[in-house]
N, C-alpha and C positions, 0 to 999 in steps of 0.2 A: 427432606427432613430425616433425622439417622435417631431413630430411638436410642433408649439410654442404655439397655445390654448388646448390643452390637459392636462388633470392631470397627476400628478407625481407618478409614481408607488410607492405603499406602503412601508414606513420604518419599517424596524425591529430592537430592539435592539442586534439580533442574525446576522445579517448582518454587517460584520465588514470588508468586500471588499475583505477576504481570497477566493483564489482559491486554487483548486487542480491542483496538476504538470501537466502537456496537454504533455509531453512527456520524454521519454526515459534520456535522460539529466540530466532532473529536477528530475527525481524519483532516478537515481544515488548519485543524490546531496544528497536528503534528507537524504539517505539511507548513507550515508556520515556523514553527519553532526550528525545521529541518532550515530552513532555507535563515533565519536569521543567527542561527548558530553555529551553520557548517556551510552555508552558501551551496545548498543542496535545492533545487529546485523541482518537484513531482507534481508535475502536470499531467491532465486528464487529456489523452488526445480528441476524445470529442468536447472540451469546452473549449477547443479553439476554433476561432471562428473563420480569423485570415486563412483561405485555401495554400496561399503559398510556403506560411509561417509552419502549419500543420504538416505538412510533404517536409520539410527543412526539419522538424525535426523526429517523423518517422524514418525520414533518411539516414539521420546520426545516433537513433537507437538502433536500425537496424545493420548500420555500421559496426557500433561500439557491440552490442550481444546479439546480433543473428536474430531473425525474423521470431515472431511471435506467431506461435504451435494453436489453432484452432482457434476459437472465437470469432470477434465481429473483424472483417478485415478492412480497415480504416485507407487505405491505398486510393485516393480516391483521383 
């Protein structure tokens, strides 16, 4: 809340009122709309169940941009 004699927080022209999805929902959406408007597909490697399909394609991200820096290591 900004009371009424206070300055106005600074404009940016990089501000353009876009948010990031705040939930599960909205990130299926995107993940949605990517794949039926640009034939972009972003998949979760752990909702993949096939062990073979999963390795196939931590193999071809780790091809196409080089290993992924910390977190869960999915290598299984």
């Amino acid at each position: 809340m900004r009371l009424p004699a206070t300055p106005q927080p600074p404009r940016s022209c990089l501000d353009r009122g876009i948010r990031s999805a705040s939930n599960d929902n909205e990130l299926n959406a995107m993940r949605a709309a990517a794949w039926h408007r640009q034939g972009v597909a972003a998949l979760s490697v752990d909702d993949i169940a096939d062990p073979w399909l999963r390795q196939a394609l931590i193999n071809e991200a780790n091809r196409r941009w080089g290993r992924r820096n910390g977190g869960n290591s999915h290598d299984r």
